[in-house]
Steps between C-alpha positions, in 0.01 A plus 500: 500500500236729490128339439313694247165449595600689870589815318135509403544493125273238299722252305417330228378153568670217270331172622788232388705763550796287578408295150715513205254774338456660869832537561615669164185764526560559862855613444387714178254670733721515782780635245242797404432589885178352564472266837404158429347247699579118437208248560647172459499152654843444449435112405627502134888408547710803432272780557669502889818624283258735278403691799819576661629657182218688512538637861877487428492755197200694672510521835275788550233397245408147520331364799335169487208218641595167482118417504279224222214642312313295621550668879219767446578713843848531373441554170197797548746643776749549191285623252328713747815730472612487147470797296508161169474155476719280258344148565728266323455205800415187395470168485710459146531157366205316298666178604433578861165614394411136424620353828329734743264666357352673831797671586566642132146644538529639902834675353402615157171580509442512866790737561425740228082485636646620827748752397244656247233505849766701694565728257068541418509601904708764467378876422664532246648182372854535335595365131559092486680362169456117522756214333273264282610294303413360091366216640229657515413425093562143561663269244399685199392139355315681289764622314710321220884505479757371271830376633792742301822378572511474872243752569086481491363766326126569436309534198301773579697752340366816756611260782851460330564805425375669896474198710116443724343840545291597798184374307536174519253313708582380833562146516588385896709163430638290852414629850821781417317654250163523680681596849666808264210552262233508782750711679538740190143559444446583847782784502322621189121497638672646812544793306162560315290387796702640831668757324856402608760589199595169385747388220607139384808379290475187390802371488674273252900337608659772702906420528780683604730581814403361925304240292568133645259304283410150543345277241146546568557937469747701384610317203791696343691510824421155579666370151801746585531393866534129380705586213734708704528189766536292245187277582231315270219733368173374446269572272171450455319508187722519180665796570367707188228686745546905449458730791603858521743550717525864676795652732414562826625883495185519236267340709651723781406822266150354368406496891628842579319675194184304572493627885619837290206497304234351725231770428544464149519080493287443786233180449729363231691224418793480262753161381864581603743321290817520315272537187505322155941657488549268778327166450693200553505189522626266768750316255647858332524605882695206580692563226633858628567352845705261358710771277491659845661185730720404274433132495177267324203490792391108580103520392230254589178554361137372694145528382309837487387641820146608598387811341776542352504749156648424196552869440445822710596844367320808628395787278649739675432809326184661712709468836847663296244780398233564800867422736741710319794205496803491307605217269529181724913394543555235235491128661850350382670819663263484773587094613883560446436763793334278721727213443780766633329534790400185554895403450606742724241463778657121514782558484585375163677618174357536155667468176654821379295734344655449113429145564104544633434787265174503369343749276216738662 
């Protein structure tokens, strides 16, 4: 196997490369000829697997560091010869947020501090497009919503009709949300004070395939993993909370266009969603995964979590425009797909695809 970075070439740098977002934009990049390197710790089960197919289908692209953000030799030796940064390590959960609170700020904001002082050191620093996260707006308390059906919806009829817009004030909720809001705003000052072309995407529920979600992230495969395994889902809340759900193959393009189209979306920050067309709730989801099994799911239902939102759509038009991005892939087509692959990375069979059919 030939190492890229001894040919000399400058790979792109995807830190939580080996993640389920990593993975999928590595292999797009890969796909297109451009050398990747993978920054990952390798502790979140499954990634192990996400890296092999990686090096498997790309053998003379993808080299990799099995290194923390949190080591800052290893990480500055990495960026020091990346010709872009996709920094998408993290410290994910908000529930693990609230039980160590030091280490979700050493990886989230301490990382990305250290990663944005490598690339300040260099000459000429390369382009850096950072995951965030809508967290960063808080709870949106603020807000009123009416329960329709099984859905929240609010009453703000701009909101309803495009979902939370740029605009809104930040509103850092748990220590998540002011590990990745801190972090944000960093990424973005790194840009109009150092100069170094910064974007952020801030992120609303990414699913789709090499996703092995647990119930604290990851949601939609979570639900299908259990369902598929025919285990208990939990769910916290009522189950009428709305989030837009997006395909990881559009997240994968989003990322592309915005490294693309750093010059012209440099210092900015944009929400990445599925968009008011794909806001769901938890209960219609579970719905569609149970067309998709074939068999009634066994639900349990706790109390709300912390920080936890009601509703969270993202207005999605100013990235769509500044980003050039198609039409996202519509959600009930989009979970059938991962429940195939889910099904057939486990070895396990799916109703037939008359019975699961769903409409797009």
């Amino acid at each position: 196997m030939t190492d890229p970075r001894s040919t000399g070439r400058r790979p792109v740098l995807i830190t939580g490369g080996a993640g389920f977002i990593g993975a999928n934009l590595a292999d797009a990049l890969a796909a297109e000829g451009r050398d990747v390197l993978v920054y990952d710790a390798l502790l979140r089960p499954g990634v192990e697997a996400n890296l092999a197919w990686l090096k498997e289908r790309h053998p003379e692209r993808i080299s990799s560091v099995a290194a923390d953000v949190r080591d800052s030799a290893s990480l500055a030796a990495a960026a020091a010869e990346a010709s872009a940064v996709v920094h998408l390590a993290a410290q994910v959960a908000v529930t693990t947020s609230l039980v160590d609170p030091v280490a979700d700020f050493a990886v989230n904001l301490g990382g990305t501090l250290a990663l944005l002082e490598a690339l300040r050191r260099r000459a000429d620093p390369p382009p850096l497009v950072f995951a965030s996260t809508n967290k960063v707006y808080g709870d949106l308390a603020d807000l009123d919503f009416r329960c329709e059906g099984d859905a929240y919806a609010p009453t703000d009829p701009g909101i309803l009709a495009h979902g939370v817009g740029e605009d809104r004030p930040l509103d850092f909720h748990t220590p998540y949300g002011c590990s990745k809001g801190g972090a944000d705003q960093y990424v973005l000052d790194y840009a109009r004070s150092f100069r170094v072309p910064t974007c952020v995407l801030r992120m609303s529920c990414i699913y789709g395939p090499r996703q092995m979600g647990t119930e604290d992230q990851g949601w939609v495969a979570h639900f299908l993993i259990r369902a598929l395994e025919g285990r208990p889902i939990t769910i916290y809340g009522d189950g009428c909370q709305v989030r837009d759900v997006l395909d990881v193959g559009d997240a994968v393009a989003a990322y592309r266009a915005a490294l693309a189209r750093i010059e012209a979306v440099k210092g900015r920050a944009y929400n990445l969603g599925g968009g008011p067309r794909n806001a769901v709730s938890l209960r219609q989801v579970l719905g569609v995964i149970e067309d998709t099994v074939g068999r009634p799911l066994d639900l349990a239902f706790e109390d709300w979590r912390a920080g936890d939102q009601r509703y969270y759509v993202s207005d999605t038009r100013r990235i769509a425009a500044d980003l050039g991005l198609d039409a996202p892939l519509p959600w009930r087509r989009g979970i059938v797909r991962l429940a195939e692959w889910l099904a057939e990375s486990r070895g396990l069979t799916l109703p037939g695809p008359a019975a699961r059919a769903v409409p797009a």
